[in-house]
Backbone as JSON Lines, residues from 0, in Angstrom:
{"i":0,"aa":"X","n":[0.85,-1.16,0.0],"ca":[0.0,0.0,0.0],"c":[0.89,1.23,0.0]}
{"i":1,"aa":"X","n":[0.19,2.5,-0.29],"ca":[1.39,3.2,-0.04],"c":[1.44,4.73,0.88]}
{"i":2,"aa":"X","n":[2.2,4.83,0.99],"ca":[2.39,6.28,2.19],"c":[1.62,6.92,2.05]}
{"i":3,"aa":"X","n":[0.92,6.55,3.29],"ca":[-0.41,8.27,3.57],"c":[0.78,9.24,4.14]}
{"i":4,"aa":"X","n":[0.47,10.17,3.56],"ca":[0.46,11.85,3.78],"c":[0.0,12.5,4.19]}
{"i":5,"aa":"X","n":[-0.03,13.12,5.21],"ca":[-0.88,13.7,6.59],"c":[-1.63,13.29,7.03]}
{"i":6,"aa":"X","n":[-1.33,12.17,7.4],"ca":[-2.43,11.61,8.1],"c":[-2.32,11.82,9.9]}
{"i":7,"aa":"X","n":[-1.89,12.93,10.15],"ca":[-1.78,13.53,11.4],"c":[-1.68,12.79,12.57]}
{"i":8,"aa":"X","n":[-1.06,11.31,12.62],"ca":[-0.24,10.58,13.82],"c":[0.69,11.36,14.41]}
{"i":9,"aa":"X","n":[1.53,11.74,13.82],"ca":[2.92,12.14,14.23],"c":[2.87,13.64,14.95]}
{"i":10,"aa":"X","n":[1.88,14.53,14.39],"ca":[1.54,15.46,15.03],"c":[0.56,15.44,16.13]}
{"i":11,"aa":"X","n":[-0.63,14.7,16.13],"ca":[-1.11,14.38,17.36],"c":[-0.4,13.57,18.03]}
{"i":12,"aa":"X","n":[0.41,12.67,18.06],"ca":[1.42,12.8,19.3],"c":[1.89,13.46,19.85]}
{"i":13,"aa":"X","n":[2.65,14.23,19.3],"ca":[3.69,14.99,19.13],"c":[2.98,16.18,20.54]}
{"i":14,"aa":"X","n":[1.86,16.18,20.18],"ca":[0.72,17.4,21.23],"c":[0.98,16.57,22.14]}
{"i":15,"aa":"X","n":[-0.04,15.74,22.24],"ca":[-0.27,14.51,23.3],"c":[0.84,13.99,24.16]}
{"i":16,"aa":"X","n":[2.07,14.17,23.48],"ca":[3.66,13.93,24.67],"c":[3.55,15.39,25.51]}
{"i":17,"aa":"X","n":[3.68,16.65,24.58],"ca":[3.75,17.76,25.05],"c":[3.41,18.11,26.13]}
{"i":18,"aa":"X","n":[1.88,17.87,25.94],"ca":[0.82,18.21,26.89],"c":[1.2,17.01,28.26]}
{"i":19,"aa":"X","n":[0.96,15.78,28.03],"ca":[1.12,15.42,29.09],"c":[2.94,15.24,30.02]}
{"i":20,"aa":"X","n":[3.9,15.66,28.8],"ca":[5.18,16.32,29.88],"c":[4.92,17.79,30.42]}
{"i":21,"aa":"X","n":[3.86,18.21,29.54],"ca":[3.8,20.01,31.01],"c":[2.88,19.34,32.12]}
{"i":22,"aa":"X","n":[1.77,18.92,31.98],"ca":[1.43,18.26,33.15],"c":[1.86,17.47,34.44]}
{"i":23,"aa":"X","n":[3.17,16.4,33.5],"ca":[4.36,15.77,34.88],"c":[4.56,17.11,35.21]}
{"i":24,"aa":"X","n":[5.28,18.19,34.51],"ca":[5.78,19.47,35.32],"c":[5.5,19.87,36.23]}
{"i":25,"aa":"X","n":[4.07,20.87,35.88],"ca":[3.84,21.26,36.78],"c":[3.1,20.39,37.98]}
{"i":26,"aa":"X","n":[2.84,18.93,37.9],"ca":[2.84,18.14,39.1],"c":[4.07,18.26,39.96]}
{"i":27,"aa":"X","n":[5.01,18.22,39.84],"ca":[6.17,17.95,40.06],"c":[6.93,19.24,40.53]}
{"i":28,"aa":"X","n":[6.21,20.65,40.17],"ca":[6.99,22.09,40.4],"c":[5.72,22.27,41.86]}
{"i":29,"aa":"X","n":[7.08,23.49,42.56],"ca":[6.25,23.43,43.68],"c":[5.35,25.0,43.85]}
{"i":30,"aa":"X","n":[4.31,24.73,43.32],"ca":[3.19,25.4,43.08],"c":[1.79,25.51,44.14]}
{"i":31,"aa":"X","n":[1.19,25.98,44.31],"ca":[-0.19,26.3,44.98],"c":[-1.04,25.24,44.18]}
{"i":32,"aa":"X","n":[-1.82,24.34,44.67],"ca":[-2.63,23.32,43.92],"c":[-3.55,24.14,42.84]}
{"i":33,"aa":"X","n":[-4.46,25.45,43.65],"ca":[-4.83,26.08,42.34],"c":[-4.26,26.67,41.19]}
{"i":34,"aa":"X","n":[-3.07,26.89,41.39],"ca":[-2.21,27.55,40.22],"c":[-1.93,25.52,39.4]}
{"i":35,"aa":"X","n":[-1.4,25.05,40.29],"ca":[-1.52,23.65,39.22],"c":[-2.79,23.07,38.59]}
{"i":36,"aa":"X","n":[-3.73,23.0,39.28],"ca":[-4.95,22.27,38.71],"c":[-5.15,24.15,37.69]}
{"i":37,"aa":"X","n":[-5.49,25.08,37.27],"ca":[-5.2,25.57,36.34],"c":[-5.04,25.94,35.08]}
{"i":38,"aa":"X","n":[-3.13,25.4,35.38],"ca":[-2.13,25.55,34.37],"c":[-3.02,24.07,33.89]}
{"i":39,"aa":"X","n":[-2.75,22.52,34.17],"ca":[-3.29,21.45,33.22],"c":[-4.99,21.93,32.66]}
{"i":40,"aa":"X","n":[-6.01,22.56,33.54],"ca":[-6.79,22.96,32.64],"c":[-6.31,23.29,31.26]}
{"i":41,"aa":"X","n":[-5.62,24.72,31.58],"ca":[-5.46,24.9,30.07],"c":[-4.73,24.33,29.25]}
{"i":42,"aa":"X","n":[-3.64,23.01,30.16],"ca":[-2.96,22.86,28.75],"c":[-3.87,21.27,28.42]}
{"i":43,"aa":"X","n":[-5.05,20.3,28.94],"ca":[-5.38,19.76,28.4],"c":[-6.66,20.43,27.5]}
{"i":44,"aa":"X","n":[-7.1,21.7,27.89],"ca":[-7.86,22.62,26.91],"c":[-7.23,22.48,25.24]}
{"i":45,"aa":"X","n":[-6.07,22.87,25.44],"ca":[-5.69,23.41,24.34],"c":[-5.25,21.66,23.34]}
{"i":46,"aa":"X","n":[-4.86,20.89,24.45],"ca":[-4.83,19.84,23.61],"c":[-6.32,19.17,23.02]}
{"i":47,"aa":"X","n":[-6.96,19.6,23.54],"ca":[-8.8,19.12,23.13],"c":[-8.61,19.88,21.84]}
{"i":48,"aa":"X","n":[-8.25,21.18,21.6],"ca":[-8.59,22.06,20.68],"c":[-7.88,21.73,19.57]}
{"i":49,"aa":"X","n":[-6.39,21.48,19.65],"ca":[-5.95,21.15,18.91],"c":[-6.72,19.18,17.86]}
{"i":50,"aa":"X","n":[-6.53,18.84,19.17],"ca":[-7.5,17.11,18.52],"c":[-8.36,17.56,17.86]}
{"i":51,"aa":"X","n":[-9.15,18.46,18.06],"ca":[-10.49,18.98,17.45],"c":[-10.17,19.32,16.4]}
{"i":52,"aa":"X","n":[-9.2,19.74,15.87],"ca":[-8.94,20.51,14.6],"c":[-8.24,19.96,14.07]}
{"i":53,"aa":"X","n":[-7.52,18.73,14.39],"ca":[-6.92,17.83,13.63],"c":[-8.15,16.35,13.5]}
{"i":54,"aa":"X","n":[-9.0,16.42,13.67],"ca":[-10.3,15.94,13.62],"c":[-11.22,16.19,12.18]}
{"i":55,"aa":"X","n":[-11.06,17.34,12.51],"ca":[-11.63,18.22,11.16],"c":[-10.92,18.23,10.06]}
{"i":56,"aa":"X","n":[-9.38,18.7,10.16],"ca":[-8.9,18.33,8.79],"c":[-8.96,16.69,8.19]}
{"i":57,"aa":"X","n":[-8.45,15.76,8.78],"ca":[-8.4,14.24,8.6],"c":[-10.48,14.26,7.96]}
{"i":58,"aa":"X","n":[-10.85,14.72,8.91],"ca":[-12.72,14.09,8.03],"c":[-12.59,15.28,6.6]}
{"i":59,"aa":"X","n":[-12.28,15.94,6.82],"ca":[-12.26,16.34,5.57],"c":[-11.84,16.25,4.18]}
{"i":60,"aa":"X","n":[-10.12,15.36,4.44],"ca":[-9.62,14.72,4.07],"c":[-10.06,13.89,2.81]}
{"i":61,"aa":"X","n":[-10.77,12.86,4.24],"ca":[-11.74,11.33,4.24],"c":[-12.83,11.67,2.69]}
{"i":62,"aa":"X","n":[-13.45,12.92,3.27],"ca":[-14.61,12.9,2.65],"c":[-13.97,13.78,0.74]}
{"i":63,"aa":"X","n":[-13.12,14.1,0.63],"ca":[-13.03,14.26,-0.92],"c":[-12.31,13.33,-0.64]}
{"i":64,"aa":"X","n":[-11.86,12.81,-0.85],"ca":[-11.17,10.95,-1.2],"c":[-12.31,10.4,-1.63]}
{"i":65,"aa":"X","n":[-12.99,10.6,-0.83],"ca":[-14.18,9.12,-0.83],"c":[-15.13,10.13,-1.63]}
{"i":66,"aa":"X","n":[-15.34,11.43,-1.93],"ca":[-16.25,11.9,-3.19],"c":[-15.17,11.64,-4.57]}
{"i":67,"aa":"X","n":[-14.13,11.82,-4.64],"ca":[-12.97,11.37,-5.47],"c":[-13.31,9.82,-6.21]}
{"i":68,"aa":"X","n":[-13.36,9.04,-4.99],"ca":[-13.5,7.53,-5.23],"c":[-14.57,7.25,-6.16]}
{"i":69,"aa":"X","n":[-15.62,8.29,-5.38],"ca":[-17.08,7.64,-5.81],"c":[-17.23,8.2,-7.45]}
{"i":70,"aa":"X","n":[-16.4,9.24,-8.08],"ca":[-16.39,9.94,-9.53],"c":[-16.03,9.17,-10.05]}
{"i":71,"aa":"X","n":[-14.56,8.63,-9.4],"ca":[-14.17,7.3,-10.24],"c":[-14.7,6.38,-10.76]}
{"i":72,"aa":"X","n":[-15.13,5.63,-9.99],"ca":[-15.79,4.74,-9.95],"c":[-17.21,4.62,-10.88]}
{"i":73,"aa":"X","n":[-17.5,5.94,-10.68],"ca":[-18.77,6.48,-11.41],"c":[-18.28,6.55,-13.37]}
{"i":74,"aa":"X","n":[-17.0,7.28,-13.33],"ca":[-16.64,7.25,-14.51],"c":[-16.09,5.93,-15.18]}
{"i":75,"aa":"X","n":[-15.59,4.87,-14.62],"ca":[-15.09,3.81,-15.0],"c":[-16.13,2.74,-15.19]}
{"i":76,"aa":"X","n":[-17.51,2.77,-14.59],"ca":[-18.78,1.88,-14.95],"c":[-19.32,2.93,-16.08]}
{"i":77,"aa":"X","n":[-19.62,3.9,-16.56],"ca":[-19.92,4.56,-17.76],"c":[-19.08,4.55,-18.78]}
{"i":78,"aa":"X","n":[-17.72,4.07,-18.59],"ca":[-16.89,4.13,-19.37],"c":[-16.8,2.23,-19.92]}
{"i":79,"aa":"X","n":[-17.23,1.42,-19.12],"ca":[-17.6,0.39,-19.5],"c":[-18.84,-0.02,-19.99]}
{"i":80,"aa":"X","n":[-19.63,0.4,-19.76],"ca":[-21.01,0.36,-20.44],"c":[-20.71,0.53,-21.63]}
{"i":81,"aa":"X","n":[-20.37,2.01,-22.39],"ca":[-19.64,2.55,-23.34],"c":[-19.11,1.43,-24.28]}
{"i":82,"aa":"X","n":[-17.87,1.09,-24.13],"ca":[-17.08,-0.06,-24.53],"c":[-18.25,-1.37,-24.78]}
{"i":83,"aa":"X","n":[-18.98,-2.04,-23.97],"ca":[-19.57,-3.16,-23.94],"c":[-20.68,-2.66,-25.17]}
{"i":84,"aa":"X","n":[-21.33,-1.74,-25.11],"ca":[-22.01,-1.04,-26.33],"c":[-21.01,-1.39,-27.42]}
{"i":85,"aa":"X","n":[-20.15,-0.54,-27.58],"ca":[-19.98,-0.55,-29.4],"c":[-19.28,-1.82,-29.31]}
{"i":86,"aa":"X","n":[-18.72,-2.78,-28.48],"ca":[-18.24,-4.02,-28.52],"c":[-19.34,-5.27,-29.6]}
{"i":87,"aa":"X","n":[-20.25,-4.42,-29.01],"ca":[-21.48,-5.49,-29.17],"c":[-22.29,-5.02,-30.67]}
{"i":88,"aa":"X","n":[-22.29,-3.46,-30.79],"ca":[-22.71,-3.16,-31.72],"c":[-21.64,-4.04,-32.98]}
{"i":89,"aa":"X","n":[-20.6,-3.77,-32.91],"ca":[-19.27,-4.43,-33.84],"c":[-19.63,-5.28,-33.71]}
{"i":90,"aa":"X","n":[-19.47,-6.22,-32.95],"ca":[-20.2,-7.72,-33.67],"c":[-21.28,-8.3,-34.19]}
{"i":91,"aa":"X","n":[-22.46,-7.23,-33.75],"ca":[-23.63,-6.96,-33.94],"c":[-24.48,-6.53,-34.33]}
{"i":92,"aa":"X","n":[-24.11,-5.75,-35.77],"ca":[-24.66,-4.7,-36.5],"c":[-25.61,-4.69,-36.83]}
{"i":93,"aa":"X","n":[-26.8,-4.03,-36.48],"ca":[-28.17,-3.62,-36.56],"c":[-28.12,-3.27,-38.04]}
{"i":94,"aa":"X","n":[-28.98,-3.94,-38.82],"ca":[-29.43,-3.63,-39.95],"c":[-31.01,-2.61,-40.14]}
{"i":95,"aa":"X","n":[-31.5,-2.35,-41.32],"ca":[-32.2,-1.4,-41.27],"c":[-33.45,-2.44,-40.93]}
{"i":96,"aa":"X","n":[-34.47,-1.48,-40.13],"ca":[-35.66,-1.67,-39.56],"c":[-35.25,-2.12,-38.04]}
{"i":97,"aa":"X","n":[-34.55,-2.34,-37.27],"ca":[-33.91,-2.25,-35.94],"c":[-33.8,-3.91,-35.81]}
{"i":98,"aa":"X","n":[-33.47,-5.08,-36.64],"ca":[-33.08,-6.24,-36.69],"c":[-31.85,-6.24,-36.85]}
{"i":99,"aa":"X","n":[-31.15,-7.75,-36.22],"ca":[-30.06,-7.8,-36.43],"c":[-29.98,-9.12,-36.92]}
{"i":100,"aa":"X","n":[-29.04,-9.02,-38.21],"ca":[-28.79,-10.08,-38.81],"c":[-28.67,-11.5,-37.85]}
{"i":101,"aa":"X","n":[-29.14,-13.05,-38.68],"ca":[-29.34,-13.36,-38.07],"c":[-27.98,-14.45,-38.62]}
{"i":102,"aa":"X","n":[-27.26,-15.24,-37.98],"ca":[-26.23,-15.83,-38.77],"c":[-26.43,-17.52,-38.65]}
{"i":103,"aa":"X","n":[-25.97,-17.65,-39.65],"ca":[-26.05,-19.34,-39.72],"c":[-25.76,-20.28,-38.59]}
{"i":104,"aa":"X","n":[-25.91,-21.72,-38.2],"ca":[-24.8,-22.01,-37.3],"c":[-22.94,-22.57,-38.11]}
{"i":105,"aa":"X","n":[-23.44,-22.21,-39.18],"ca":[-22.28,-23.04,-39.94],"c":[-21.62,-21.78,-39.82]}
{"i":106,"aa":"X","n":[-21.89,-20.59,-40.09],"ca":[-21.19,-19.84,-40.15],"c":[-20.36,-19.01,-39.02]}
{"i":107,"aa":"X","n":[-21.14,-19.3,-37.94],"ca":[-20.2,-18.9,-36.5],"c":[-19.18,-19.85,-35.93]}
{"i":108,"aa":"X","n":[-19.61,-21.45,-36.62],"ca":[-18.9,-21.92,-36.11],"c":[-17.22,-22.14,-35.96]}
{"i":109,"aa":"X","n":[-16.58,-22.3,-35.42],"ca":[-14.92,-22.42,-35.63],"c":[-14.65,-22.93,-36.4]}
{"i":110,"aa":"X","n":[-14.84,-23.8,-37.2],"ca":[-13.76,-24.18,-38.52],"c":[-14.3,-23.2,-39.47]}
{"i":111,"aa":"X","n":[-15.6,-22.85,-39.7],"ca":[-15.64,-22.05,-41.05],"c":[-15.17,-20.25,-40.86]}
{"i":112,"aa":"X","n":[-14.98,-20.02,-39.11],"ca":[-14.32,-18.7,-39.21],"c":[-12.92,-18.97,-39.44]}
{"i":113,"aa":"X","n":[-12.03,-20.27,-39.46],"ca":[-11.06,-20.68,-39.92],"c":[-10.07,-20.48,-41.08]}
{"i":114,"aa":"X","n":[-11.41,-20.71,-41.75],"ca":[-11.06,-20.71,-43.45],"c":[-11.39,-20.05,-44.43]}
């Protein structure tokens, strides 16, 4: 398969270490409990905000891919229909009054398309 491209692992980690090494911190710094409980408010705030918005880009992503997919897909069954048409017309040529010739069995068969 091959390399997704922003697919925003490496950066939501990247928050997600952040955030929870300022949190060891300021557990660990010697602070007033309200100045600590706080400071992790805002910094798991800001990590919500950030997830949130790396949420949004990734579905957004998702969703022209998958409207992408679905054109494709859309164009490649019209584009076969297409083909299976004049495939069929070519072997099949409608003569006038909307009949189509009708052929022998001798004549379809394999030795006489042979020879």
């Amino acid at each position: 398969m091959t390399t997704r491209d922003g697919d925003g692992g490496f950066v939501l980690g990247l928050i997600a270490g952040a955030a929870l090494g300022a949190a060891g911190a300021m557990l660990l710094a010697p602070k007033a409990g309200a100045e600590t409980r706080e400071g992790l408010a805002n910094g798991f705030y800001g990590l919500g905000q950030a997830a949130r918005e790396k949420w949004m880009d990734l579905s957004e992503t998702a969703s022209a891919a998958i409207d992408k997919g679905r054109e494709a897909y859309e164009q490649a069954v019209t584009e076969g229909r297409e083909s299976n048409a004049r495939s069929t017309e070519a072997r099949h040529p409608v003569v006038a009054g909307g009949a189509r010739p009708r052929s022998s069995p001798a004549a379809s068969s394999p030795a006489a398309q042979n020879s």
